[in-house]
N, C-alpha and C positions, 0 to 999 in steps of 0.2 A: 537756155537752149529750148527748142521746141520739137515736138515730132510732129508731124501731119501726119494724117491719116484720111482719105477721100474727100480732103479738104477744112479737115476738122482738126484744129491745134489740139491735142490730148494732154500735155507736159508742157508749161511754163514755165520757167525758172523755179522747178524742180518743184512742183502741186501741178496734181490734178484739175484738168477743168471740169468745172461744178455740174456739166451735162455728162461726163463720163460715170457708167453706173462702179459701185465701188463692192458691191457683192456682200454688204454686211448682213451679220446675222442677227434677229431679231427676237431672241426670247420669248416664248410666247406661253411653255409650259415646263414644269418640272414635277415629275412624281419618285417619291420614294417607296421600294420595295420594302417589306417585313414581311417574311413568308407568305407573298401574294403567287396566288396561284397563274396569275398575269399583271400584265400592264397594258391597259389600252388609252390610245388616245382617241376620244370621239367627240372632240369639237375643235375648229381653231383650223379643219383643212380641209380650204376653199380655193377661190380662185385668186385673195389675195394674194396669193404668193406664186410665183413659177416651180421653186424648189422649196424643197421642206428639209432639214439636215434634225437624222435624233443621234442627242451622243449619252454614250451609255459611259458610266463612272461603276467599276468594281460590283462588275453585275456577279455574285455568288450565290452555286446554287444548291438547293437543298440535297440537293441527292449527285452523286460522282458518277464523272463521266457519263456525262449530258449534253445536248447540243442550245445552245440558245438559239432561238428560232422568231421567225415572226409571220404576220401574215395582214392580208388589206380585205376591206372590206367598201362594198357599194352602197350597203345600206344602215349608213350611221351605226354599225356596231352589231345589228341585230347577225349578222353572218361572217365570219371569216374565212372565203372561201376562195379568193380569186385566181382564176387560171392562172397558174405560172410557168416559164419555162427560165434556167439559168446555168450558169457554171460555176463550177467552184474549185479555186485550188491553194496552197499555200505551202508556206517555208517553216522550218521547222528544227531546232536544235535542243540539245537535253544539258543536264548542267553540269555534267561531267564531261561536256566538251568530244564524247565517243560516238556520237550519232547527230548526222544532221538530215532534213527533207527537201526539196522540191519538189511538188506533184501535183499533178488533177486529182482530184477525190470524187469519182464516178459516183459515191453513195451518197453523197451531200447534194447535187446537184437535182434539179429536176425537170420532166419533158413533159407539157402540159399537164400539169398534177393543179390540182386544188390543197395540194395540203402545203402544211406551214415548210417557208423557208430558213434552213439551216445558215448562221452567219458565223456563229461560232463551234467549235468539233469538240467534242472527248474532254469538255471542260474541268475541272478535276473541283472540290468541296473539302478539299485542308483549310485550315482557317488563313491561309495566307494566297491560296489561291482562287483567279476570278478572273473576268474576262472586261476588257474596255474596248470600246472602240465607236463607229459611226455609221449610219444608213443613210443615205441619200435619196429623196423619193422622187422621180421629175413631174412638172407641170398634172400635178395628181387630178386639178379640174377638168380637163380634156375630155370631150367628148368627139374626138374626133381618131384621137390617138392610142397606141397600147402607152401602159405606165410602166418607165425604166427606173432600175435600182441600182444601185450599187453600195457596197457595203466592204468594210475592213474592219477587222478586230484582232486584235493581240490577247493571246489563249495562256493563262497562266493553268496548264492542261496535266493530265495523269501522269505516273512516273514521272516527273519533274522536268516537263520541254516546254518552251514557249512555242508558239504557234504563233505565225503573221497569217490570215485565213483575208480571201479577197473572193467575193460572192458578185454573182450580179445579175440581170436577166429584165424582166419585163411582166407585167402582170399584163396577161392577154386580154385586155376587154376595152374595150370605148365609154363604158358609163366611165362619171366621176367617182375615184375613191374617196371615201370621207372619211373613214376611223383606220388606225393601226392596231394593233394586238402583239406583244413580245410575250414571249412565254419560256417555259426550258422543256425538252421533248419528253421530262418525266418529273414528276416532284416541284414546289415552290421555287418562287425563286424567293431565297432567304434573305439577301440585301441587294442595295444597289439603287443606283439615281440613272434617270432613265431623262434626259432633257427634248425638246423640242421645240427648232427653229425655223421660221422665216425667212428665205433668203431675199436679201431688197435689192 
């Protein structure tokens, strides 16, 4: 069976054809935390890519109830500062099943601020709790365009609630971003694998 599409067969007896893009992701860095007081990336984001995907594995942080946060930069690293504006809201239940959330979180979000953006809330530092999730950076080469984000992470968070926390917004500027920076809003971040991809 086939589909067309503007005249272009997309599915052939059930494969992809070889011009349709397939959105793989493409490894290109991985750093591990040990009480680093950040994690930045500053090389490897150029215009090779349109999108850049970082996934974060059991980011735990030194200090409770904390926000994991990040920020971009124009000039390889030397500043983290980029105009941002975003929203931020998420879902939220405790483990005794007596309390659940949906909400905007007017203190997470922010309206042309230069400071770092919050992805994750109220992270909690038990030895079993930590936060995972993803950032997506768009076409960060553009010099024509502002840079959009978007972000999800699941909050293994204080008194004992998981968090689904979903961020997003745009870094206001037209230069190229070239470096990231993740950090926690106070204290190391004590472990955690912080990865960075390529989207083809």
């Amino acid at each position: 069976m086939a589909i067309i599409s503007g005249g272009t067969t997309l599915i052939d007896n059930g494969a992809l054809d070889s011009g349709v893009p397939t959105g793989s992701l493409i490894l290109l860095s991985t750093q591990t935390a040990s009480a680093s007081a950040n994690i930045s990336f500053t090389s490897g984001i150029d215009s090779t890519y349109d999108s850049y995907v970082f996934k974060f594995y059991d980011i735990h942080p030194a200090t409770d109830n904390v926000q994991f946060e990040f920020n971009m930069s124009t000039d390889s690293g030397s500043n983290y500062n980029v105009t941002k504006t975003s929203s931020f809201f998420y879902s939220g239940h405790n483990e005794s099943g007596t309390n659940t959330y949906l909400e905007y979180n007017v203190t997470q979000d922010l309206a042309q601020s230069t400071a770092f953006q919050p992805i994750a809330h109220e992270v909690g530092n038990d030895a079993d709790q930590s936060c995972s999730g993803s950032l997506q950076l768009f076409n960060p080469a553009s010099t024509t365009y502002v840079k959009h984000f978007i972000a999800n992470t699941n909050i293994g968070q204080i008194n004992n609630y998981t968090y689904n926390a979903y961020s997003a917004g745009y870094g206001n500027t037209t230069s190229a971003i070239n470096a990231v920076r993740f950090q926690m809003s106070s204290g190391n971040i004590d472990d955690g694998i912080i990865k960075m991809y390529g989207v083809k």
